[in-house]
C-alpha positions in Angstrom: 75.7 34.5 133.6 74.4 37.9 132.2 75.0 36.7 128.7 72.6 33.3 129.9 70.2 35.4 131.3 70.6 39.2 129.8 66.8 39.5 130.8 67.3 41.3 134.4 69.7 43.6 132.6 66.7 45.5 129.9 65.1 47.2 132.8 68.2 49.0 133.1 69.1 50.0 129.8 65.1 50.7 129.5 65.2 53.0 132.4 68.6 54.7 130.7 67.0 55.3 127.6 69.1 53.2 125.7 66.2 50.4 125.3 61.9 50.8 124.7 59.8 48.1 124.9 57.6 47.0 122.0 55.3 45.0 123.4 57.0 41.7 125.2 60.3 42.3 123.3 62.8 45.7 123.4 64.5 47.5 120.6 67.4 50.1 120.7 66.1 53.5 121.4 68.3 54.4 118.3 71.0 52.9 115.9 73.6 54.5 117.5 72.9 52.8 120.2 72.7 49.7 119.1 76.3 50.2 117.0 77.8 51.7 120.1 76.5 48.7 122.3 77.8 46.2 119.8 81.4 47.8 119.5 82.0 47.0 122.8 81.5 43.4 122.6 85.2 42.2 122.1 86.1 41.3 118.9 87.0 37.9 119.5 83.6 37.1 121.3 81.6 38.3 118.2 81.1 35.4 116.7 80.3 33.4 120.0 77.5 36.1 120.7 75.8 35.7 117.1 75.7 32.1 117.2 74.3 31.9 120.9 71.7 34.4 120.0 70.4 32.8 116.9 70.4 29.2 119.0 68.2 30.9 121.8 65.9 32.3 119.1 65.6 28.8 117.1 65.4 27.0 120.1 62.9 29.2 122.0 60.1 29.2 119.3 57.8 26.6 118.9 57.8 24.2 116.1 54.8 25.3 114.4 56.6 28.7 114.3 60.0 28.1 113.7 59.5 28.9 109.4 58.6 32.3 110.8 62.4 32.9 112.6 64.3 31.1 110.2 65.9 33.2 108.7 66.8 35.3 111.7 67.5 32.1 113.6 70.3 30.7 110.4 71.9 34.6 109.6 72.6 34.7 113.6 74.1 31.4 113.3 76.2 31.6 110.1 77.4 35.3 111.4 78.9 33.0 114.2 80.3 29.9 112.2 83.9 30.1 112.8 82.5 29.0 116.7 80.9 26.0 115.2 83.4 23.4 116.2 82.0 19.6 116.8 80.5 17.6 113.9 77.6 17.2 115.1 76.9 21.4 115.2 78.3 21.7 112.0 75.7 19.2 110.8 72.6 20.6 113.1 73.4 24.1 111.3 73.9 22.6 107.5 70.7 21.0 107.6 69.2 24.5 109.0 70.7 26.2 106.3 69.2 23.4 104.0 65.5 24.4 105.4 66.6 28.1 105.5 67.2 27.9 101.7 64.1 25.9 100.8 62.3 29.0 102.5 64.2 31.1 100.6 63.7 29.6 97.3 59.9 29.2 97.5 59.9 33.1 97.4 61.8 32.9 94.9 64.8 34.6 96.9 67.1 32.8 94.5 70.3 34.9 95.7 69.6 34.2 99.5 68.8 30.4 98.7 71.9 30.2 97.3 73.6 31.9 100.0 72.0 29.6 102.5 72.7 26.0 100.4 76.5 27.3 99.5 76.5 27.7 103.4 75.3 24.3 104.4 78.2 22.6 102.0 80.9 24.6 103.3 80.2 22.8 106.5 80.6 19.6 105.5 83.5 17.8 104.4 83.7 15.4 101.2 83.7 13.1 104.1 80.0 13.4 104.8 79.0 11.9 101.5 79.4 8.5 103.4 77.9 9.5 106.8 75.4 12.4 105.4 74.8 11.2 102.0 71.1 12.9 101.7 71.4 16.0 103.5 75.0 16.5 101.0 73.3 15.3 97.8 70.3 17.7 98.8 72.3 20.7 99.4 74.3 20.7 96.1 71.7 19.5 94.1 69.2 23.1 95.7 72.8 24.8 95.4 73.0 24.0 91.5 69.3 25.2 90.9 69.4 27.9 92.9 72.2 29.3 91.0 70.7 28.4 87.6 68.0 30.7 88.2 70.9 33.6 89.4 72.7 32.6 85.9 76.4 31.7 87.7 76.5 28.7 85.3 80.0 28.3 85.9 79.3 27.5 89.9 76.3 24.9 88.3 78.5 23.0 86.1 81.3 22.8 89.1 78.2 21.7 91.7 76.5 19.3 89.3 80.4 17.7 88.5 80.6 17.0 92.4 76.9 15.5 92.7 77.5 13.4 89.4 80.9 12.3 91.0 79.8 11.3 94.2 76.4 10.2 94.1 76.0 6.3 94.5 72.8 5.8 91.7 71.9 7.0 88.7 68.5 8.2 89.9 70.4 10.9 92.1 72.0 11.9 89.4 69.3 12.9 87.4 68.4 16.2 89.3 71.8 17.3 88.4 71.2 16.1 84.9 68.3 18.0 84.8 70.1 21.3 85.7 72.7 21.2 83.6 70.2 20.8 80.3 69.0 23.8 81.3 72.4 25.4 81.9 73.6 24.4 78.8 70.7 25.5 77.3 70.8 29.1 78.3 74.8 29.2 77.4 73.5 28.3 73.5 75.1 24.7 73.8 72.1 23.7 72.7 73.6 20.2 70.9 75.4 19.5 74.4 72.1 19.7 75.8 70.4 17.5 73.6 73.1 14.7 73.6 72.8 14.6 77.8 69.2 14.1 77.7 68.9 11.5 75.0 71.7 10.1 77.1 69.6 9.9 80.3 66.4 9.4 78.6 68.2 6.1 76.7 69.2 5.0 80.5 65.7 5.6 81.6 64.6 3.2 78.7 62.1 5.9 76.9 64.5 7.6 74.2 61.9 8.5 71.4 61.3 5.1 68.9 62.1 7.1 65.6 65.9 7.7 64.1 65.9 11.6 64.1 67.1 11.7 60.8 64.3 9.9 59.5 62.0 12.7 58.6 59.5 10.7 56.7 58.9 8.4 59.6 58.7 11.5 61.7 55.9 13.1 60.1 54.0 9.9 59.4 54.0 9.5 63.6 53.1 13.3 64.0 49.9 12.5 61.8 49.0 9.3 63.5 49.3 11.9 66.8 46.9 14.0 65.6 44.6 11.6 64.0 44.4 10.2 67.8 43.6 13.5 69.6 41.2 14.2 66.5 39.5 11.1 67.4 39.0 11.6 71.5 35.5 13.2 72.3 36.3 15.8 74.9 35.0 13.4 77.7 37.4 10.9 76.5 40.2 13.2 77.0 39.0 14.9 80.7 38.6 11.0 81.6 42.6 10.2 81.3 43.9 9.4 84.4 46.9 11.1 86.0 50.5 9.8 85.7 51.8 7.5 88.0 54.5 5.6 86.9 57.9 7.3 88.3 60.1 6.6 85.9 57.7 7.8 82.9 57.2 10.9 84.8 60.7 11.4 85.0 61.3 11.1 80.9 58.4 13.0 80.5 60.2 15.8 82.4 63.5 15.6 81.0 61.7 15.7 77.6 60.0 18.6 78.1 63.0 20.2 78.9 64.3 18.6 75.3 61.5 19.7 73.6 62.0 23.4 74.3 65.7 23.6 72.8 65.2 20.8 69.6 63.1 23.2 67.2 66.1 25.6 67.8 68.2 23.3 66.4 66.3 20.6 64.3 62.8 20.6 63.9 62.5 16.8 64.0 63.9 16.7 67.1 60.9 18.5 68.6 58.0 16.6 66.9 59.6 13.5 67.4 59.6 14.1 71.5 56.7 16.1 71.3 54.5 13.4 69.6 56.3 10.6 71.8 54.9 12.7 74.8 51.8 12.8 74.0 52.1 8.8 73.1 53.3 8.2 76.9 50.3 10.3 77.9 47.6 8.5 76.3 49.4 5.0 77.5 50.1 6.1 81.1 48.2 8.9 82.2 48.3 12.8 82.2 51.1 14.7 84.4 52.1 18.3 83.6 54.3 17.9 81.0 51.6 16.9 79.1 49.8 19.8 78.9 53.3 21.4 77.3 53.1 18.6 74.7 50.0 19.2 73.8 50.7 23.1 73.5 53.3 22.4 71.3 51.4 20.5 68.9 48.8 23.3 69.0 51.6 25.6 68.0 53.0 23.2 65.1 48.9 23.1 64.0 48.4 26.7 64.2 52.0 26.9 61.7 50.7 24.7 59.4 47.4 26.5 58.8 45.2 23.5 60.8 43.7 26.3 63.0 40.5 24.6 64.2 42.4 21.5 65.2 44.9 24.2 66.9 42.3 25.5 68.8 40.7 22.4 70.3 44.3 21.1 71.0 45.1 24.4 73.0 42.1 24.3 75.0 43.1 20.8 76.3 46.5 21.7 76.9 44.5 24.9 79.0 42.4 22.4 80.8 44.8 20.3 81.9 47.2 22.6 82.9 43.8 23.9 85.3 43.5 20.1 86.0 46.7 19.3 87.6 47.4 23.0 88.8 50.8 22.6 87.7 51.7 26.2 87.5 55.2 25.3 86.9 54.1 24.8 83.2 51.8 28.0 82.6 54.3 29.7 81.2 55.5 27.5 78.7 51.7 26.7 77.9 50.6 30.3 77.9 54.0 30.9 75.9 52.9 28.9 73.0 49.4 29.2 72.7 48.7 33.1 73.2 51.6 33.7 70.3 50.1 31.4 68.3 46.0 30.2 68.5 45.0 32.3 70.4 46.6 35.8 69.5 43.9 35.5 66.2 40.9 35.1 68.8 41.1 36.9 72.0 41.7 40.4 72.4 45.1 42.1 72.0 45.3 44.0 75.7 44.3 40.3 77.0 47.2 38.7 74.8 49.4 41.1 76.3 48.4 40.4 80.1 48.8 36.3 79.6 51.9 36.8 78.6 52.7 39.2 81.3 51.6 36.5 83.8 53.3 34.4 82.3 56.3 36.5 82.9 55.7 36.8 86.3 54.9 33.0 87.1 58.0 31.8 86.0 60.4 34.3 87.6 58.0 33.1 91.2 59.1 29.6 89.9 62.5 29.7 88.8 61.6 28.6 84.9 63.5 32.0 84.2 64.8 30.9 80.4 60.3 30.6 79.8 59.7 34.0 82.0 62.0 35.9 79.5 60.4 34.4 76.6 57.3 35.4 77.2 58.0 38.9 78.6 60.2 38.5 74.6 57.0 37.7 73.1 55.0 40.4 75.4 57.3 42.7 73.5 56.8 41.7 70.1 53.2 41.1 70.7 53.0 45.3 71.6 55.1 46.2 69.0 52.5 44.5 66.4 49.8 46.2 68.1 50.9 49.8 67.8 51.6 50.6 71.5 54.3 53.7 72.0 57.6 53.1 70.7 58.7 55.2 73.6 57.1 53.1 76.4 58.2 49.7 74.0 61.9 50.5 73.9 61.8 51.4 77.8 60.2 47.9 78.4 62.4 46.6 75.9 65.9 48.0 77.9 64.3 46.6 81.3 64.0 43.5 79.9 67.2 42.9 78.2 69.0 44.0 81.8 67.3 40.8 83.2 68.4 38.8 80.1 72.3 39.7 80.3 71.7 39.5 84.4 70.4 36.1 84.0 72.3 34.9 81.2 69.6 34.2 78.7 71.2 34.3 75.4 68.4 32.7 73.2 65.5 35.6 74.3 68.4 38.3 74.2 69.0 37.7 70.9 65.6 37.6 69.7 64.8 40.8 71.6 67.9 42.4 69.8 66.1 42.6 65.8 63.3 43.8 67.9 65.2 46.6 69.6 67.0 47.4 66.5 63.7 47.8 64.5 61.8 49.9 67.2 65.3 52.4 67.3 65.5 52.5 63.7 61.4 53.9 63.4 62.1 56.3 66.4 65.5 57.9 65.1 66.1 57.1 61.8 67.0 60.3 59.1 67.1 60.2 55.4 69.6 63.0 56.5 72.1 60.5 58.0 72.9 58.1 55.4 75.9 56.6 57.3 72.9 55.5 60.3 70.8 53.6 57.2 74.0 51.6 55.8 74.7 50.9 59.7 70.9 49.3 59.9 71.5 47.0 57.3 75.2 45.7 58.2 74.1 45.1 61.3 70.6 43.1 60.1 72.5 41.1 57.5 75.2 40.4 60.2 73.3 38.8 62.8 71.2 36.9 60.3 74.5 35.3 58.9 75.6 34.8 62.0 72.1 32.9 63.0 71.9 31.2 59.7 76.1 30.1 60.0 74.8 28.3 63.4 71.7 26.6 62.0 69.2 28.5 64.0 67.0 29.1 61.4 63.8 29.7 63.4 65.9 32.7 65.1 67.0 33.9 61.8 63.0 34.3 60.4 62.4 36.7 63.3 64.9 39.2 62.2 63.9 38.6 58.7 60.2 39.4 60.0 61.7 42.6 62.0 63.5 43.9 59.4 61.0 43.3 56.5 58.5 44.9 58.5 61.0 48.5 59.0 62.3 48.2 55.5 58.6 48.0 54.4 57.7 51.2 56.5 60.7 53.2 55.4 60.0 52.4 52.1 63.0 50.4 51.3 61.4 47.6 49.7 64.8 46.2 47.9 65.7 45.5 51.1 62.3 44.7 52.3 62.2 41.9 49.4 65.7 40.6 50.7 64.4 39.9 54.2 61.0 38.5 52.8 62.8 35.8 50.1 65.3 34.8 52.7 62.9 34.7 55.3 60.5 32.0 53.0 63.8 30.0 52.0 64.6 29.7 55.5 60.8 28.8 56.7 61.1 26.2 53.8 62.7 23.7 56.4 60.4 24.8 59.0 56.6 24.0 60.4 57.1 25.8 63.2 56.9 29.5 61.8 57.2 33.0 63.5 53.4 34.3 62.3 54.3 37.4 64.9 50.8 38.1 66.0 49.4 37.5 62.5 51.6 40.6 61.5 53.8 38.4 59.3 51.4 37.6 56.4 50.1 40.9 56.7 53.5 42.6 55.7 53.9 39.8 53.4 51.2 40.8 51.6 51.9 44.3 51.7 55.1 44.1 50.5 54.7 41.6 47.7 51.6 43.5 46.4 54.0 47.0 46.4 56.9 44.6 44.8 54.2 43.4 42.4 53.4 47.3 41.6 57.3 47.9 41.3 58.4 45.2 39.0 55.4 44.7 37.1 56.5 40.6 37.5 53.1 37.9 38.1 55.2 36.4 40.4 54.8 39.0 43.3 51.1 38.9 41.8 51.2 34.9 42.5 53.2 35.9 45.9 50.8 38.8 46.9 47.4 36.9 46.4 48.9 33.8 48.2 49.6 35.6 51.0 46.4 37.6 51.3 44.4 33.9 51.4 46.8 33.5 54.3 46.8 37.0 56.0 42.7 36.1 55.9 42.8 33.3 57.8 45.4 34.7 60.3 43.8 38.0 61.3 40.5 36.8 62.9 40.2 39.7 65.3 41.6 41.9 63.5 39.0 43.0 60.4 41.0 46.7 59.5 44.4 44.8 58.1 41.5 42.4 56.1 40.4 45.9 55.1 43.7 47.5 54.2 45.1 44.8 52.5 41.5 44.4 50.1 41.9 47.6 49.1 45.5 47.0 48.1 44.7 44.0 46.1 41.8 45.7 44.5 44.2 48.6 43.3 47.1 46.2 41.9 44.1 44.5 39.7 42.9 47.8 38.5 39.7 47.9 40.6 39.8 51.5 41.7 36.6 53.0 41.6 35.6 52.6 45.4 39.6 52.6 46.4 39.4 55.7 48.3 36.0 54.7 50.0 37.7 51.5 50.7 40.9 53.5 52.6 38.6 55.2 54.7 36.7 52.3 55.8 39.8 50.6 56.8 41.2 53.7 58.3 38.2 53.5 60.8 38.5 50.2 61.3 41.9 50.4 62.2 41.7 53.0 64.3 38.6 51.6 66.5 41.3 48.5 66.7 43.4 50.7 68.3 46.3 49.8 66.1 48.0 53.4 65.3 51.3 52.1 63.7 48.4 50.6 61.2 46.3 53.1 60.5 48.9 55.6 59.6 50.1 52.6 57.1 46.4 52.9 55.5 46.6 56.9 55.4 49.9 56.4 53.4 48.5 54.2 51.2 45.8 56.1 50.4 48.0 58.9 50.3 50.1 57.1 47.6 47.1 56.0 45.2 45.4 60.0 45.6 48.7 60.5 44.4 49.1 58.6 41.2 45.9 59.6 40.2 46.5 63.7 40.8 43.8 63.7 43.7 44.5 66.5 45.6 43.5 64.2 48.7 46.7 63.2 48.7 48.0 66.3 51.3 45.3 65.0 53.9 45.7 61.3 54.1 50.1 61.9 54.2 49.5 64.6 57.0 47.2 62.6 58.8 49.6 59.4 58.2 52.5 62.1 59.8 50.5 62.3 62.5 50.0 58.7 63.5 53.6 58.3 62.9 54.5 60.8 65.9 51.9 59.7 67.8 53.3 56.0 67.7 56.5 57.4 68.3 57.6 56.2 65.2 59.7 59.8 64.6 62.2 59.1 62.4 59.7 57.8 59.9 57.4 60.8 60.4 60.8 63.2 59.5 61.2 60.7 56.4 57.3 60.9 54.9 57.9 65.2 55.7 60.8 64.7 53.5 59.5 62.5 51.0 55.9 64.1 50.5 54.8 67.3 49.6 52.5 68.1 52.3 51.6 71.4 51.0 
């Protein structure tokens, strides 16, 4: 009876100290108390206790409350399922554990959702696939996400085998599709991946209308695509109605998915689905996926030097993510077009905190594989904009943690050529020869490795990475190694790692020093070609447009105003705020004073030493003490 009623009991244990009141309820007076109180339950009645609380708290609450308990409600019950005996409890308390988890998972609790759907199956038998089809298909399809998101891929691909077993249609088979692209998508099967959505997509009667291999075809549709967006007036396009055909919604979902692995793999992959998305749009309406689609083709635009067209194609793909509030997408969206458009037209600190919410919107959504690429890309962006190597690398270690924790290979090993590059400027020594020859085995043997598995586009970011550190050290044999192998590589590309708009700027820099080196026209040919293309890549930022004139003017032999010139893009580049830049500028001016015998030369290399430390970039500031005479 007391444990039916136990109310008559508090005033008691009140008036004994043991209990205070707090308000209408009671808590222990300490937590001894409260352990000494529960050690003298019998162990054998624990379980009974636990479940009859959490069935007095679930069932004393009002509907309109009950979200608020549930989780106190379903951890009292579960503490006493080994008391669950009939059928019909076991079921009652899976389908709690069902709502318990969606609770769980919209705070993107993914641990505890998974705890709570893993739950809810254990109580069931393979039996209730017949009698509790939903609630089972429900809980293992939640169960598989949930644990995509934790990165136990092993427990996905043994959930999704039971779902794709037992379900009894193909459309509830397709969540469980869904979850397993993305599976083995993070694992770096990325071919598996492919081959099971063209697989469902063909099912689903909307696999793309072009032969993969037929390149020709596939770039004839990508310019009919952009001859059609080229031709809607923005009212036109604001005017498409939503999406509401399931089943296209459905392909345009899986495709999506698709479309974020294929230019890892094969280029024509991606602009085949990408274009056919768009395609579907225009036909049937506008859904979220769209709005990735059309952020894609900005990104392809923006590689292929169309940046006006880029730009008006990004701000629909902006709008319509607005539109539909489909936050779900923002950060592939935001992914794409703040490291591509729109890192040569808005500021650099407003770059960096897009991509940053981007970050944080898709670890609140469970797109984790697009979180990590853009806190990847928040990285990179920083690291191109001169912020502290010191506070880099420490965001750069955080970051990685998440990626090994939830098993993100691809954004691991991009972040690795930048991690290796940012340790390289803080603690290389000329002094330690063995630590330079270590550099460059380990660059060469992660681009073969990326190059042996076809992942070119991977392979140009270490080439970018390691161009860029060879250029800064002043190793510019290896710097032209990385460069040439880079432009081979991006010769079967349209989609191109620009890095910020840093890319053509090294280019430039290091062809025009090549050029200086060799004495051959064709780093002359290479170094103008890529200043026309650094131009029209660093809107925004007027001191590399600056530095880079200068250069150019010196390799032709217009020298007369070079030093005025360095100081002008000195200032500039320091009123950009890009450190890591401006000490470039005082080298190079400090290189030129030098050939000529201007005793200017001491200033512009201490000044350049200085920038160096102040970046954090100390074992190149150790290098230029070594290599300059500073006195």
């Amino acid at each position: 009876n007391q444990r039916n009623d136990p109310l008559p009991c508090f005033s008691v244990a009140v008036h004994e100290g043991l209990l205070v009141m707090d308000g209408t309820g009671y808590n222990f007076s300490h937590d001894q108390v409260q352990y000494a109180a529960y050690s003298l339950i019998p162990e054998e009645e624990k379980h009974l206790w636990h479940l009859q609380i959490g069935r007095k708290i679930w069932n004393n609450v009002a509907e309109k409350r009950k979200d608020k308990v549930i989780f106190t409600a379903v951890d009292q019950m579960n503490y006493g399922i080994s008391s669950v005996e009939s059928g019909d409890q076991k079921v009652f308390l899976a389908k709690l554990n069902l709502r318990a988890g969606g609770k769980a998972m919209s705070l993107s609790a993914f641990s505890s959702c998974a705890y709570y759907f893993s739950t809810g199956i254990k109580l069931l038998s393979r039996e209730h696939w017949e009698t509790n089809y939903e609630l089972s298909l429900h809980l293992h399809n939640y169960y598989a996400e949930a644990e995509y998101c934790n990165g136990n891929f092993s427990q996905v691909r043994e959930v999704t085998k039971t779902v794709l077993e037992m379900s009894t249609t193909f459309h509830d088979q397709l969540r469980a599709h869904f979850v397993l692209i993305k599976t083995l998508s993070a694992e770096n099967r990325l071919h598996e991946a492919i081959k099971t959505g063209i697989s469902v997509l063909t099912h689903l009667g909307y696999h793309p209308p072009l032969a993969f291999s037929d390149k020709s075809a596939i770039d004839e549709t990508f310019k009919e695509t952009k001859a059609t967006i080229e031709s809607m007036t923005d009212d036109e396009f604001f005017t498409l109605t939503a999406m509401e055909d399931s089943d296209v919604l459905i392909a345009m979902n899986f495709m999506s998915e698709l479309l974020s692995i294929a230019h890892l793999i094969d280029e024509s992959i991606g602009i085949c689905l990408m274009a056919h998305m768009i395609q579907l749009s225009m036909r049937y309406g506008v859904c979220k996926e769209s709005s990735y689609a059309l952020a894609c083709c900005s990104a392809l635009l923006y590689s292929l030097g169309d940046l006006k067209a880029s730009k008006r194609v990004s701000y629909f793909a902006l709008s319509l993510l607005e539109r539909l509030d489909c936050k779900e997408m923002l950060p592939r969206v935001y992914l794409l077009i703040y490291l591509c458009i729109l890192s040569t037209l808005e500021p650099s600190n407003e770059i960096s905190e897009k991509l940053l919410y981007g970050y944080k919107v898709g670890m609140q959504t469970g797109d984790i594989k697009f979180a990590l690429c853009n806190a990847r890309t928040h990285c990179a962006q920083r690291f191109c904009c001169g912020v502290g190597l010191d506070v880099l690398i420490r965001d750069i270690r955080v970051w990685e943690h998440q990626m090994i924790e939830y098993k993100q290979e691809m954004s691991r090993n991009s972040m690795k050529a930048l991690r290796h590059t940012v340790l390289a400027l803080i603690n290389f020594s000329v002094d330690t020869m063995q630590q330079n020859g270590d550099f460059l085995a380990e660059g060469k043997k992660l681009l073969n490795g990326h190059i042996e598995r076809e992942k070119q586009y991977l392979a140009t970011v270490f080439c970018f990475y390691f161009s860029c550190v060879s250029y800064i050290f002043c190793n510019y044999e290896f710097a032209r190694d990385m460069v040439e192998m880079r432009w081979k590589l991006e010769n079967n590309l349209k989609l191109r790692f620009g890095a910020h708009g840093a890319a053509s700027f090294f280019d430039t820099l290091i062809s025009i020093t090549l050029a200086h080196k060799t004495k051959e026209d064709t780093w002359k040919k290479h170094a103008h070609e890529c200043f026309e293309k650094a131009l029209k890549y660093s809107k925004g930022r007027p001191h590399r447009v600056l530095i880079l004139k200068t250069e150019i003017d010196v390799l032709m032999g217009n020298i007369n105003n070079a030093v005025t010139n360095y100081d002008k893009a000195i200032v500039a580049a320091g009123e950009s705020k890009h450190i890591h830049e401006e000490a470039i500028a005082n080298e190079r001016a400090g290189d030129f004073c030098l050939s000529k015998g201007d005793a200017r030369a001491y200033y512009y290399y201490s000044r350049a030493h200085e920038l160096y430390l102040q970046w954090g970039a100390k074992g190149k500031a150790v290098q230029l003490g070594k290599k300059k005479t500073l006195r």
